[in-house]
Wavefront OBJ file of the C-alpha trace (Angstrom):
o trace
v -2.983 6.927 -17.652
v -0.074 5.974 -19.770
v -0.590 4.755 -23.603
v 0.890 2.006 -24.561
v 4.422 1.880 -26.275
v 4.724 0.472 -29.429
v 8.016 -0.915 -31.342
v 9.936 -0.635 -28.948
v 12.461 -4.035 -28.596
v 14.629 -5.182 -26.023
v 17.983 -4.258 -27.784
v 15.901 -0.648 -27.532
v 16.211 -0.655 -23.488
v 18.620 0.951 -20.699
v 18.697 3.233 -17.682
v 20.255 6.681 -18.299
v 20.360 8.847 -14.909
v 20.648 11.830 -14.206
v 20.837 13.087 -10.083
v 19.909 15.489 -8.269
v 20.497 15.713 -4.404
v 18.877 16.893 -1.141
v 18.746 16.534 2.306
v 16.619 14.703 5.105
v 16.763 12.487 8.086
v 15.529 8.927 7.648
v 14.751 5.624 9.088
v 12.531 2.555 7.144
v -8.346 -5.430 2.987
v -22.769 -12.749 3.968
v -23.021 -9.262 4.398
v -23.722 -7.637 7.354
v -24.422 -3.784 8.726
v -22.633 -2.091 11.501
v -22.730 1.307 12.907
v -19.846 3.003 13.313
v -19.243 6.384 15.367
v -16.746 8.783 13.889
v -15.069 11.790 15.070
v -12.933 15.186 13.743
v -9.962 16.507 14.694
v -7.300 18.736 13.817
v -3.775 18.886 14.304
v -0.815 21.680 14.205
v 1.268 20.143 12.224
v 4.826 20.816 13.076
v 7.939 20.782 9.930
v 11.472 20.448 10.218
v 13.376 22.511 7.691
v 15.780 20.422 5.673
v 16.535 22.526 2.506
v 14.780 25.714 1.805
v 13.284 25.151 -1.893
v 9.824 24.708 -1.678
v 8.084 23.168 -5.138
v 4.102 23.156 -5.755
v 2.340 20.217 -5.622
v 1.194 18.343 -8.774
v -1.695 15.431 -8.364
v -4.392 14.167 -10.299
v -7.892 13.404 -9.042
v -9.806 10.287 -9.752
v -13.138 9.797 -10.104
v -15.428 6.455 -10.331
v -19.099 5.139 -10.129
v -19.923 4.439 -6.660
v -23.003 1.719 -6.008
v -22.981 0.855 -2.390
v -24.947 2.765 0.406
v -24.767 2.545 4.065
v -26.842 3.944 7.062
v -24.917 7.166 8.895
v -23.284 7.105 11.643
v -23.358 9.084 14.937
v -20.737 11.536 14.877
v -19.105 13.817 17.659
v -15.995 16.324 18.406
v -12.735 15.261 19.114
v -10.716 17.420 21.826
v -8.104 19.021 20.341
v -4.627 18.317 21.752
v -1.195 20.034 21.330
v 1.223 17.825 19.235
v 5.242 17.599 20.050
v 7.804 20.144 18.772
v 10.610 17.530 18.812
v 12.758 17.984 16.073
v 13.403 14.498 15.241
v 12.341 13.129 11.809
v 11.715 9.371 11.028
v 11.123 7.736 7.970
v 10.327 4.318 7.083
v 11.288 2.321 3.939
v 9.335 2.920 1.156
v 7.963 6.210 1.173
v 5.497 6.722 -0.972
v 5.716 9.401 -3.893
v 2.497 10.583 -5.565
v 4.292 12.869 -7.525
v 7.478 13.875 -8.058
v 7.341 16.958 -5.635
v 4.836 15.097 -3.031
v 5.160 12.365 -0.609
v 3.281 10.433 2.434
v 5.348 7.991 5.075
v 3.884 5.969 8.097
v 6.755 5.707 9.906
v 5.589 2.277 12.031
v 5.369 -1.060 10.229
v 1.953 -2.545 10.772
v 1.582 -4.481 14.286
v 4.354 -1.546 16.129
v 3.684 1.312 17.786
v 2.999 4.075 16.246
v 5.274 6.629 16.968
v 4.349 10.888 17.617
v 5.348 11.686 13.853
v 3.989 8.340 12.797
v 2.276 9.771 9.546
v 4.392 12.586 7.378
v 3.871 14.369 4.702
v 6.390 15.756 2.133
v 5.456 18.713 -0.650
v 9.607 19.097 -1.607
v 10.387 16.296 -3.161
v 10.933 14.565 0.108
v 13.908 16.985 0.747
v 11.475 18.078 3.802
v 8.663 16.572 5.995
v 5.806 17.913 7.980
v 4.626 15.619 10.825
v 0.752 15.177 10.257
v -0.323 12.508 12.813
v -3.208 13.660 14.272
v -3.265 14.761 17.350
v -5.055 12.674 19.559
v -2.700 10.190 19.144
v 0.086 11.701 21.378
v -2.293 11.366 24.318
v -1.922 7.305 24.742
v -0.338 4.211 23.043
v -1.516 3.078 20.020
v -0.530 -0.174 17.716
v -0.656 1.076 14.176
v -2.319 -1.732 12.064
v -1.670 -0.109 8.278
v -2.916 2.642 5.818
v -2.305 3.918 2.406
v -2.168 7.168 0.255
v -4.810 7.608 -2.633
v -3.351 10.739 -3.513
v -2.296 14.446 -2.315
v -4.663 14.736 -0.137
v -6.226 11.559 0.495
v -4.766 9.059 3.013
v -6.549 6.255 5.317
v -4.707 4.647 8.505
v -5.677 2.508 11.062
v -4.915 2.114 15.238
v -5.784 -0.118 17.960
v -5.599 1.258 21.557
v -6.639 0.213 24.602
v -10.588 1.595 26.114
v -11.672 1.726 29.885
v -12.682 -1.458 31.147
v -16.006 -2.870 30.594
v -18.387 -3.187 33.716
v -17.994 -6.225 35.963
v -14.554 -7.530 33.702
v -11.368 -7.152 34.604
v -10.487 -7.203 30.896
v -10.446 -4.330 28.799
v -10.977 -3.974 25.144
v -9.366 -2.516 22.377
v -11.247 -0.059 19.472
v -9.428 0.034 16.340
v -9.785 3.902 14.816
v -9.849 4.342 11.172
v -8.582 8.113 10.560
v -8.927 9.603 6.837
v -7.789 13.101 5.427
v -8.766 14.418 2.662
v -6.755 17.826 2.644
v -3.329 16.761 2.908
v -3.377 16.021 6.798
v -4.354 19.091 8.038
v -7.908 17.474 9.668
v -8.564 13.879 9.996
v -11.886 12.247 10.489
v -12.269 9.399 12.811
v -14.189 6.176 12.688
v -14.472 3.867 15.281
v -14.810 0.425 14.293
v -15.628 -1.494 17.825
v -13.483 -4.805 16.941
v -9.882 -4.674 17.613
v -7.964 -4.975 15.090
v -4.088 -5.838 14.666
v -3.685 -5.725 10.974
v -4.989 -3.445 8.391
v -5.084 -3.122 4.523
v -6.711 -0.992 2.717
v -7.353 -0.206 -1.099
v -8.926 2.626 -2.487
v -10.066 3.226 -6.404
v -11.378 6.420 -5.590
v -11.559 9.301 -3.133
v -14.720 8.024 -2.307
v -14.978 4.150 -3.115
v -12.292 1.649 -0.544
v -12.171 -1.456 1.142
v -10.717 -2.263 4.678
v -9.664 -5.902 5.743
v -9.064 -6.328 9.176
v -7.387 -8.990 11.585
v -6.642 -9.517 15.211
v -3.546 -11.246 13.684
v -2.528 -14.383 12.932
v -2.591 -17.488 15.560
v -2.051 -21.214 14.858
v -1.739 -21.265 11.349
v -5.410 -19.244 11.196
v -5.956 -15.051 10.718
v -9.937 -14.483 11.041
v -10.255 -11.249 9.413
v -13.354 -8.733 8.250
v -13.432 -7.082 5.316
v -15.498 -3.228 4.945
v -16.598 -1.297 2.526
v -17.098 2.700 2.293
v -19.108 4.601 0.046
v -17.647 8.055 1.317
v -14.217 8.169 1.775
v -14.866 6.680 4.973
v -16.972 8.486 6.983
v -18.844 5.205 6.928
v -17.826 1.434 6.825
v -20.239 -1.514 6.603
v -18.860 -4.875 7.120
v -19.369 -7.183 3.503
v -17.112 -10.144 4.206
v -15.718 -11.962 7.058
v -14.455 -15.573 8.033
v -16.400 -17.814 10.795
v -13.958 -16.659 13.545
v -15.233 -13.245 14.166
v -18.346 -13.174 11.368
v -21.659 -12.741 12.955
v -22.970 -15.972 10.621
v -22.198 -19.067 9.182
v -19.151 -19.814 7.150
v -19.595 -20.251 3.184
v -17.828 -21.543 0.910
v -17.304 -17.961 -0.701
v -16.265 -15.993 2.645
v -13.017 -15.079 3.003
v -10.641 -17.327 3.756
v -9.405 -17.825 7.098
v -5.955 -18.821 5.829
v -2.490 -17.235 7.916
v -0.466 -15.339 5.900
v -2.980 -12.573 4.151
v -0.346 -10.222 2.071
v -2.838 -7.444 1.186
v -5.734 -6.551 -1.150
v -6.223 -4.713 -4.279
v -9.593 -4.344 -6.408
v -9.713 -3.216 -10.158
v -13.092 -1.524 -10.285
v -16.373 -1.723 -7.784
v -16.638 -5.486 -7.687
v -13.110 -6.929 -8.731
v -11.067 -7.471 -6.674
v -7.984 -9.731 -5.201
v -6.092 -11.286 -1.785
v -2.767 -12.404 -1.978
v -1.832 -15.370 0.689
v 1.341 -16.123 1.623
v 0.556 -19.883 2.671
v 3.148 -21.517 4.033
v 1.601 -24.888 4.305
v 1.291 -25.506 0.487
v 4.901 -25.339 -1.921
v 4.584 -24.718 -5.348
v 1.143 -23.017 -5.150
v 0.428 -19.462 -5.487
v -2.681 -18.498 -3.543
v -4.780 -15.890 -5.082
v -8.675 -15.031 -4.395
v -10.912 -12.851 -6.393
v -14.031 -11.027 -6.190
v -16.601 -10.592 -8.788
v -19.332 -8.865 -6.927
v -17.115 -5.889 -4.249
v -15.906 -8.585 -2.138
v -18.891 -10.376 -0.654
v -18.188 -13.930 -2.850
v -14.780 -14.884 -2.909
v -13.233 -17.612 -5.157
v -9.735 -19.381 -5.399
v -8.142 -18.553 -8.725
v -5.618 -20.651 -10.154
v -1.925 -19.498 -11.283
v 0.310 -21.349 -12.898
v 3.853 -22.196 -11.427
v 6.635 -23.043 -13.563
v 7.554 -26.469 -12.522
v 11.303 -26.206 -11.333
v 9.063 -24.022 -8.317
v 6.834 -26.825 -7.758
v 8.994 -27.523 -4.435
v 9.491 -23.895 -3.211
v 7.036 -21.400 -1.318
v 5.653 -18.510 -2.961
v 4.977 -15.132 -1.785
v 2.509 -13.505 -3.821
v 2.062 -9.362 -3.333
v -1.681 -8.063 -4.412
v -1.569 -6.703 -8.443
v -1.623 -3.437 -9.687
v -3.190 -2.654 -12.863
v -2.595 0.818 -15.292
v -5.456 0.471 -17.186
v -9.261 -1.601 -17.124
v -7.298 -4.812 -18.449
v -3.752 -4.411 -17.818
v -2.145 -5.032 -14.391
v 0.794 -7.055 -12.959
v 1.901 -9.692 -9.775
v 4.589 -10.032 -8.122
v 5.491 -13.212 -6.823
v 8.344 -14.150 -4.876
v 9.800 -17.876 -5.003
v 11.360 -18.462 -0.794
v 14.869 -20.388 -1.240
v 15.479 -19.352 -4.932
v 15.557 -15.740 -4.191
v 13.831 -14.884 -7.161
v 10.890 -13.005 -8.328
v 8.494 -13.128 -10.743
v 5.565 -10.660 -12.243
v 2.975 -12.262 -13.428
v 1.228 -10.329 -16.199
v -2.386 -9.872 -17.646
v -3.933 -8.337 -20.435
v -7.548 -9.601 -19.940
v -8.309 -7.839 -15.970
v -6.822 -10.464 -14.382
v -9.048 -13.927 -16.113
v -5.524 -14.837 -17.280
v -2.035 -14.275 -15.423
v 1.579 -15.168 -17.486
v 4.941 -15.540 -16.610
v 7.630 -13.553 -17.060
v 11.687 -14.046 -17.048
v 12.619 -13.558 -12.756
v 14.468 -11.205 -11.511
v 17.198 -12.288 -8.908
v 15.891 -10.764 -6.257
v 14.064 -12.030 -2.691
v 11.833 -9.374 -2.035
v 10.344 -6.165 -4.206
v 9.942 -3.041 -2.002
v 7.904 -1.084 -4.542
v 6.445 -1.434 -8.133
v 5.353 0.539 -10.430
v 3.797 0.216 -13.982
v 2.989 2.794 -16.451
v 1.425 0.580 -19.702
v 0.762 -2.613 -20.475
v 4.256 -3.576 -20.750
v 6.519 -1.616 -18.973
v 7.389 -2.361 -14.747
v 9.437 -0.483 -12.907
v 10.447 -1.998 -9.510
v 13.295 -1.755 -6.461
v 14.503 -4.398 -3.515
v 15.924 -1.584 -1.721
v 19.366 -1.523 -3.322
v 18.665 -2.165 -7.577
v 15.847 -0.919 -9.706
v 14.976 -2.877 -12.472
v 12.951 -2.070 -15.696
v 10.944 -4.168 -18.192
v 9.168 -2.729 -21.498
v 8.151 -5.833 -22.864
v 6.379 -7.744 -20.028
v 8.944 -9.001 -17.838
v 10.669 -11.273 -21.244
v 13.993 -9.374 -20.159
v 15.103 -6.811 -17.733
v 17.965 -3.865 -17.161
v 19.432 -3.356 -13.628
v 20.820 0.189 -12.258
v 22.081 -0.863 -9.007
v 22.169 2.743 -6.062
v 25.714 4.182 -5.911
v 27.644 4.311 -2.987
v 25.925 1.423 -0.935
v 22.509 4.370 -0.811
v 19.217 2.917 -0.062
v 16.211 3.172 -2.592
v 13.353 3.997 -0.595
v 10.568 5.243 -3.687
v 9.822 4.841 -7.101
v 7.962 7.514 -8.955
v 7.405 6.573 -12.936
v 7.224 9.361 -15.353
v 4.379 10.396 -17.975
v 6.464 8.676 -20.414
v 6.836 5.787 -19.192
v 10.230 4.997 -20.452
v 11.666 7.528 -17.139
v 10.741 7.344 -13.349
v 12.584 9.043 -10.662
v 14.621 6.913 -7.721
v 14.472 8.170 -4.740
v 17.900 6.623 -2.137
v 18.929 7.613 1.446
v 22.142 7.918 2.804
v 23.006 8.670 6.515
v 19.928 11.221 6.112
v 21.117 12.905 2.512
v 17.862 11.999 -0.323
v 19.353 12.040 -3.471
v 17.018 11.585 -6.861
v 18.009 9.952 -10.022
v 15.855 10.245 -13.167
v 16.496 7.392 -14.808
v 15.744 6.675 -18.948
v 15.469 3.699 -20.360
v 17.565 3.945 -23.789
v 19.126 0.793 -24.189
v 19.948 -2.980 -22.498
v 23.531 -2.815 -22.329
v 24.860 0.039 -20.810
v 24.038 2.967 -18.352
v 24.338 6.922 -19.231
v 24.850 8.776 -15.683
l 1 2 3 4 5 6 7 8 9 10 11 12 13 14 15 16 17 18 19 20 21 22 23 24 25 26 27 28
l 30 31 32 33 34 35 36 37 38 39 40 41 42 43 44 45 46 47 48 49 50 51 52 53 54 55 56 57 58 59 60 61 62 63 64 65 66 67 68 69 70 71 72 73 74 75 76 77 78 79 80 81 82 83 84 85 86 87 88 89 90 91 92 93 94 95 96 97 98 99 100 101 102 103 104 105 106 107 108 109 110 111 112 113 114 115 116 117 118 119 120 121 122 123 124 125 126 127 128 129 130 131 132 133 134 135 136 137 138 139 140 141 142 143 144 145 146 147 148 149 150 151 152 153 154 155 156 157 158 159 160 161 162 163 164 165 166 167 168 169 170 171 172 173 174 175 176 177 178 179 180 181 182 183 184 185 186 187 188 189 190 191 192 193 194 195 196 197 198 199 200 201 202 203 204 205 206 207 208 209 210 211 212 213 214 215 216 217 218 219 220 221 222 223 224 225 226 227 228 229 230 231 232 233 234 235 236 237 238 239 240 241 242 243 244 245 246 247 248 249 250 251 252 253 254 255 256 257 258 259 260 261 262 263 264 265 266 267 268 269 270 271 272 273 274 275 276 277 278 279 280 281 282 283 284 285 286 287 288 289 290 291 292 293 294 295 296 297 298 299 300 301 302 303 304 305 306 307 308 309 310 311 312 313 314 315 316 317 318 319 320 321 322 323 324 325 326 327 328 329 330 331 332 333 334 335 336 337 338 339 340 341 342 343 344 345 346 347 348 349 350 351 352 353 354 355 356 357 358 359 360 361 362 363 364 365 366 367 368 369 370 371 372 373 374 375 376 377 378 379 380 381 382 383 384 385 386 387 388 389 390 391 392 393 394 395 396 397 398 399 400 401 402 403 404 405 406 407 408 409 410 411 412 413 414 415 416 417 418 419 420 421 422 423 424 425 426 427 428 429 430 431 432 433 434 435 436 437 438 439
């Protein structure tokens, strides 16, 4: 965890870079119980060589109090199947950097296919990839419904594919699979979850500690979802949330909302947590729910919207926090392509503004103290150290494509990762002062 920076002003801040280049080939979350079966397998992963430095590995481990129980589960073997030797690498835009040297991509955006290398893995500094999808996947279709990377070794996803048709129907059902690693993709565990499920996110504090909201997707101007909880990584989920649609009891006033539009989940500690709605149906409202108690009582929570956005749409993105009280989020304004980051120094009871950035969309962020953001649209990165008050830009030479942000134990430095027609290039960039740029 980053300390925070003190003294530092805004005539204080730019972006030095320095570059360094390398090759690879690239393309762009009332309670209830519920038993779920999982499964192991493991795959032989295949790599395609791209340079021929190798670099170790450097992680950190985090570990936090874990309250919640649930029953176990029934597990069995997976067959083992042979994965493709293809030699084609894709990539998807971000990646995601857990440290400088290592990597994880899903190559399918959630609601696609997922493709034969549809999860990789990168220990090089994403010079080279190893495909780690499990196995089993390369024996039928499956619609990849999201994930995330904890760490390392730790990485959730989830799939939807279709099961043998039930007795005397003609329809047949769908079981969304929730695979987790915990050694770098090298075994996965499976969990069948016996809904079918479209859309996943997923939010981990811990190895062991997550939660999993779930939807069938979105249909007129509703997106019934379910949220989980696991205890252990998950090797077990046990439903804590859900909205009237698909819950297995009545509708409160505190269960999730049943809103279209759902933009993710993030939770601070065991029982706070957020969801981020992109509602379409309300301008100049920014619609944020909490948790107090792990995400079976949910609550709107009011933000504040400066008033020449009163007419526009927002498009909040769940926050991110570097310490117990300090976090930031994002919050894009549709038809003023702009984008604000809303910060808070009390664990999110209070949110301020900040000064925009001109930009429609953010692609990744990153913060490193209470005051200093680092984020990228794809083509700039900007930088804040004093909570979004001003900003310095370092836009990607040559028309390159910024696919990852990785901030430095300083905090003032984080690494840029861009594409180009299958070239990754990194540029450590400082920030030394607002009006000019050191290459």
């Amino acid at each position: 965890m980053q300390q925070r920076l003190w003294g530092v002003t805004a005539s204080m801040l730019a972006l030095t870079c320095l570059t360094v280049t390398g090759c690879g080939t690239v393309r762009s979350i009332s309670q209830s119980s519920m038993t779920v079966s999982h499964l192991k397998t493991k795959i032989a992963p295949k790599t395609t060589r791209l340079l021929t430095k190798k670099t170790s590995e450097d992680e950190q481990s985090t570990k936090r109090h874990i309250r919640h129980s649930s029953e176990p589960s029934k597990s069995r073997i997976a067959q083992v199947s042979k994965p493709s030797h293809h030699l084609t690498i894709h990539l998807n835009s971000p990646i995601y950097m857990v440290s400088p040297n290592v990597g994880w991509d899903f190559t399918s955006h959630p609601g696609t296919l997922l493709l034969s290398d549809g999860v990789q893995r990168s220990t090089t500094s994403a010079h080279s990839w190893t495909n780690v999808t499990p196995a089993t996947l390369t024996q039928t279709q499956n619609i990849f419904a999201g994930g995330t990377f904890l760490n390392a070794e730790d990485a959730w996803f989830v799939t939807t594919r279709p099961s043998m048709p039930l007795q005397n129907s003609q329809k047949s059902v769908h079981d969304s699979l929730v695979f987790r690693t915990d050694d770098g993709g090298k075994h996965w565990t499976i969990i069948r979850l016996h809904h079918s499920y479209l859309l996943a996110w997923i939010d981990f504090i811990s190895p062991l500690q997550g939660w999993l909201l779930a939807s069938p997707g979105p249909a007129t101007g509703q997106e019934p979802c379910i949220l989980y909880y696991t205890h252990d990584g998950g090797k077990h989920w046990r439903i804590i949330s859900s909205t009237s649609d698909i819950d297995f009891s009545s509708q409160s006033k505190h269960s999730l909302p049943n809103w279209n539009g759902k933009t993710g989940i993030s939770f601070l500690n065991s029982t706070t947590g957020w969801m981020t709605i992109d509602d379409g149906n309300k301008s100049g409202v920014i619609t944020l729910y909490v948790t107090h108690d792990g995400g079976s009582r949910w609550s709107a929570q009011s933000i504040a919207v400066p008033k020449r956005w009163k007419a526009v749409y927002t498009h909040p993105l769940p926050p991110i926090f570097s310490s117990p009280t300090t976090g930031v989020m994002p919050v894009t304004f549709s038809g003023k392509n702009e984008t604000m980051f809303y910060f808070t120094m009390d664990s999110g009871t209070h949110w301020t503004t900040s000064t925009p950035i001109p930009e429609a969309r953010v692609l990744d962020v990153v913060m490193s103290n209470q005051t200093t953001v680092w984020t990228t649209n794809g083509k700039s990165v900007y930088a804040t150290i004093n909570d979004g008050d001003s900003w310095v830009k370092w836009t990607c030479p040559h028309h390159d494509k910024v696919i990852s942000l990785f901030i430095l134990k300083d905090g003032l430095s984080a690494i840029a990762y861009t594409e180009k027609k299958g070239k990754i290039t990194q540029h450590q960039l400082y920030i030394h002062d607002m009006n000019s740029f050191l290459l």
